[in-house]
DSSP file (Angstrom, degrees, kcal/mol; ACC not computed):
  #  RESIDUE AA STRUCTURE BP1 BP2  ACC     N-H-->O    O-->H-N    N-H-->O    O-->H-N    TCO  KAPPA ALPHA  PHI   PSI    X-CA   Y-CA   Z-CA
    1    1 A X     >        0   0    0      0, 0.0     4,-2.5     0, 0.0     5,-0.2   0.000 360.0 360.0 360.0 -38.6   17.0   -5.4   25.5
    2    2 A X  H  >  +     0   0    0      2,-0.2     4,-0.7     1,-0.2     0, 0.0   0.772 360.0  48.9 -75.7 -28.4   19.5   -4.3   22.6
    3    3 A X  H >> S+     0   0    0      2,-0.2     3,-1.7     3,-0.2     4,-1.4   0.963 106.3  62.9 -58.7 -62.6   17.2   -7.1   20.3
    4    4 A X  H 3> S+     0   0    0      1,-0.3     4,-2.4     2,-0.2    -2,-0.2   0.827 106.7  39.6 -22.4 -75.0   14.0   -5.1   21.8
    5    5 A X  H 3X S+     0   0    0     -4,-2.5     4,-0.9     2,-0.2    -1,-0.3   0.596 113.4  56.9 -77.4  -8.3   15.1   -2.0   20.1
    6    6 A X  H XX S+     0   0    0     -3,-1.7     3,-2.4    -4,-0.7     4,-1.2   0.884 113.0  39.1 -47.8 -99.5   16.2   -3.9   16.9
    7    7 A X  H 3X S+     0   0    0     -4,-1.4     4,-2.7     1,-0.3     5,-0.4   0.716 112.9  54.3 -38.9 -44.0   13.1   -5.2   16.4
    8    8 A X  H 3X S+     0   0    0     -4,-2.4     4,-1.6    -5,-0.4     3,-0.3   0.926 113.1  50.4 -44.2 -60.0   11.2   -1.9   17.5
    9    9 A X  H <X S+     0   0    0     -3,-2.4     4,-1.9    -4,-0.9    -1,-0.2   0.779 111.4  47.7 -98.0 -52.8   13.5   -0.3   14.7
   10   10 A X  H  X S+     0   0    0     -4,-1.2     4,-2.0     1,-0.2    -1,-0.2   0.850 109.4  44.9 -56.0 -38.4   12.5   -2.8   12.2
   11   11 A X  H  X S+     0   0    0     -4,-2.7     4,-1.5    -3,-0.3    -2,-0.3   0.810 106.7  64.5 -93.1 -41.2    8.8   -3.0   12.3
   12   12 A X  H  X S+     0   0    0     -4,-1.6     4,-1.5    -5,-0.4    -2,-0.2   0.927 110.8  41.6 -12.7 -68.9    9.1    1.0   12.4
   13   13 A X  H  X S+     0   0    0     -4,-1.9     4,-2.4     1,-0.2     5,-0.3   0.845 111.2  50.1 -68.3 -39.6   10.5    0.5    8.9
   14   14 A X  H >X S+     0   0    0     -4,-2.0     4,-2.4     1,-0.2     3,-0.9   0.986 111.4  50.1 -46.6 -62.4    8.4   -2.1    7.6
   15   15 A X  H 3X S+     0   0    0     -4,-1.5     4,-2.5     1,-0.3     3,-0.3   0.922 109.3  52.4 -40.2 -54.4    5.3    0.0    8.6
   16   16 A X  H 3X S+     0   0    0     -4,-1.5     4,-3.3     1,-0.2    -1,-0.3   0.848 112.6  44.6 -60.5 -29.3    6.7    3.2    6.9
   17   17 A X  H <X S+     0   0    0     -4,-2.4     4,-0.9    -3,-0.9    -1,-0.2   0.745 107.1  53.1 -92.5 -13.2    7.2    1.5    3.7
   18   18 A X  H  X S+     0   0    0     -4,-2.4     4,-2.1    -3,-0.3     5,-0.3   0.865 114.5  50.9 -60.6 -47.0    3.7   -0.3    3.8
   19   19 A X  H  X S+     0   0    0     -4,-2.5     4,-1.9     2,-0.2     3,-0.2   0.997 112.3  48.4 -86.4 -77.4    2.3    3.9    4.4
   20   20 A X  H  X S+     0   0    0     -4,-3.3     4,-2.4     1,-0.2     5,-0.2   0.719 111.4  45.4 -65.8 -19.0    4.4    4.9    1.5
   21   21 A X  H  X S+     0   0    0     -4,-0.9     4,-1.9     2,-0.2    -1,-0.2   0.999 114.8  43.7 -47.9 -71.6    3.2    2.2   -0.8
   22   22 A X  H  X S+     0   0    0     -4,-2.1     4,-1.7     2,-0.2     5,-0.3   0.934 116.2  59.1 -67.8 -43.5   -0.5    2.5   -0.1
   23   23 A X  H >X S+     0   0    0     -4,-1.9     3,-1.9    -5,-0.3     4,-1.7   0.826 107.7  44.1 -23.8 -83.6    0.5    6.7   -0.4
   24   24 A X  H 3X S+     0   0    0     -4,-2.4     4,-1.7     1,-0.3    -2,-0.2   0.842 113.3  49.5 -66.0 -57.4    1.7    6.4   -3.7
   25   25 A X  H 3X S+     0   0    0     -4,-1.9     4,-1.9     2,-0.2    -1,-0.3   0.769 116.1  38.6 -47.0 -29.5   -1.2    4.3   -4.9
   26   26 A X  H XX S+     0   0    0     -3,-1.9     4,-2.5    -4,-1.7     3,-1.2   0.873 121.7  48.9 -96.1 -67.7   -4.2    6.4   -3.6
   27   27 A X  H 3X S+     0   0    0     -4,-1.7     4,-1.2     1,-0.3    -2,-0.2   0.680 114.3  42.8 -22.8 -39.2   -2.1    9.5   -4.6
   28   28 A X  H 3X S+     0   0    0     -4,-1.7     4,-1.0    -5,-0.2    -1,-0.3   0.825 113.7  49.2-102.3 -35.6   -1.3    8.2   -8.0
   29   29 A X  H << S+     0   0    0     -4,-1.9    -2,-0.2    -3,-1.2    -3,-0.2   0.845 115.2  50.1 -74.9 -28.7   -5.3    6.7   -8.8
   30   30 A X  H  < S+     0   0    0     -4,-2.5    -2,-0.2    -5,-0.2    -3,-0.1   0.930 120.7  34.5 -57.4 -64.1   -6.7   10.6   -7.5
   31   31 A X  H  < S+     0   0    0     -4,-1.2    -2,-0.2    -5,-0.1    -3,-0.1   0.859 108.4  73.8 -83.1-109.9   -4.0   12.5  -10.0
   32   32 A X     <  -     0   0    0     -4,-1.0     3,-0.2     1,-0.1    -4,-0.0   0.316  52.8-178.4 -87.4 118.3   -4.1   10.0  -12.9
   33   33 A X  S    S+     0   0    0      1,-0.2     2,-0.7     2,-0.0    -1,-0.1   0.685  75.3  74.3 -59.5 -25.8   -7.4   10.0  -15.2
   34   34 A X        +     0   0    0      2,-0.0     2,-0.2     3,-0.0    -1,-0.2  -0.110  65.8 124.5 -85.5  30.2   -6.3    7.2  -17.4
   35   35 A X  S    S-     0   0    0     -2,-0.7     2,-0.4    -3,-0.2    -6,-0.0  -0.566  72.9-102.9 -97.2 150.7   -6.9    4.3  -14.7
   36   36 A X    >   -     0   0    0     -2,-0.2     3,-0.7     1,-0.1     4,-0.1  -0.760  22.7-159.3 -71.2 115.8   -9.4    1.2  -15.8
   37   37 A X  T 3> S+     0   0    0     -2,-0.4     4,-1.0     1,-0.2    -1,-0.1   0.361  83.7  86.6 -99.7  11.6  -12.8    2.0  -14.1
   38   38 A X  T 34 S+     0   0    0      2,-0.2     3,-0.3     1,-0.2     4,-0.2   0.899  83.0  48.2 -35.0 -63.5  -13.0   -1.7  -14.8
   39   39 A X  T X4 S+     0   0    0     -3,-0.7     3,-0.6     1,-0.2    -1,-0.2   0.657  97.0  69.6 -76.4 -11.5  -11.4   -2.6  -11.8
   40   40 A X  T 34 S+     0   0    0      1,-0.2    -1,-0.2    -4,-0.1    -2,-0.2   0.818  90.9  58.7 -70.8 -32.9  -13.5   -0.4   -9.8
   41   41 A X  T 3< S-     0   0    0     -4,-1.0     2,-0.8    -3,-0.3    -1,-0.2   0.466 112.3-115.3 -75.6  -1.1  -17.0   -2.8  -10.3
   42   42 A X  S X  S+     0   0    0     -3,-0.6     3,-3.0    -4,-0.2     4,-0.2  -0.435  71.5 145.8  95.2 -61.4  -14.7   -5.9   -8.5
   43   43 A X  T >>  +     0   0    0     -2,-0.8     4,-0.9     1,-0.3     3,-0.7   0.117  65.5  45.1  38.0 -74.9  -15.2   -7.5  -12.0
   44   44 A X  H 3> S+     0   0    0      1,-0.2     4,-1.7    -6,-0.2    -1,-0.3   0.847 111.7  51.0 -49.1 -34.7  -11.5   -9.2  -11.6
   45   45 A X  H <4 S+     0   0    0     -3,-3.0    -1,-0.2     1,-0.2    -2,-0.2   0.782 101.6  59.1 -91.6 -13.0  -12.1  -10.4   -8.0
   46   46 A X  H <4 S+     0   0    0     -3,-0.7    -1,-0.2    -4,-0.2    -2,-0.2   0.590 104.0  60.7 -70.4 -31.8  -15.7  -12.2   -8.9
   47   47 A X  H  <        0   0    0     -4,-0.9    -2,-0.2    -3,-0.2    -1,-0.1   0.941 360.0 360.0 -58.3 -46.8  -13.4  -14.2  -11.4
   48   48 A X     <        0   0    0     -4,-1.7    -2,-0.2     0, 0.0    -1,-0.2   0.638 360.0 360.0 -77.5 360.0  -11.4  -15.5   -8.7
């Protein structure tokens, strides 16, 4: 049981730091004008 709530406890953190990544990213493209609207037409991902 005492592993249960380790693991519980881990994947809690993982998750929170996955939600503050993607946070900061969506947060940081809204705010910042100076982004490449390059990467918005898929352009890069039709290369691969």
């Amino acid at each position: 049981m005492e592993y249960l709530i380790f693991f519980h406890d881990h994947i809690i953190i993982v998750i929170i730091i996955i939600i503050v990544m993607v946070g900061y990213v969506l947060v940081n493209s809204c705010i910042n004008k100076f982004y490449n609207l390059n990467i918005f037409h898929g352009q890069e991902l039709e290369r691969i």
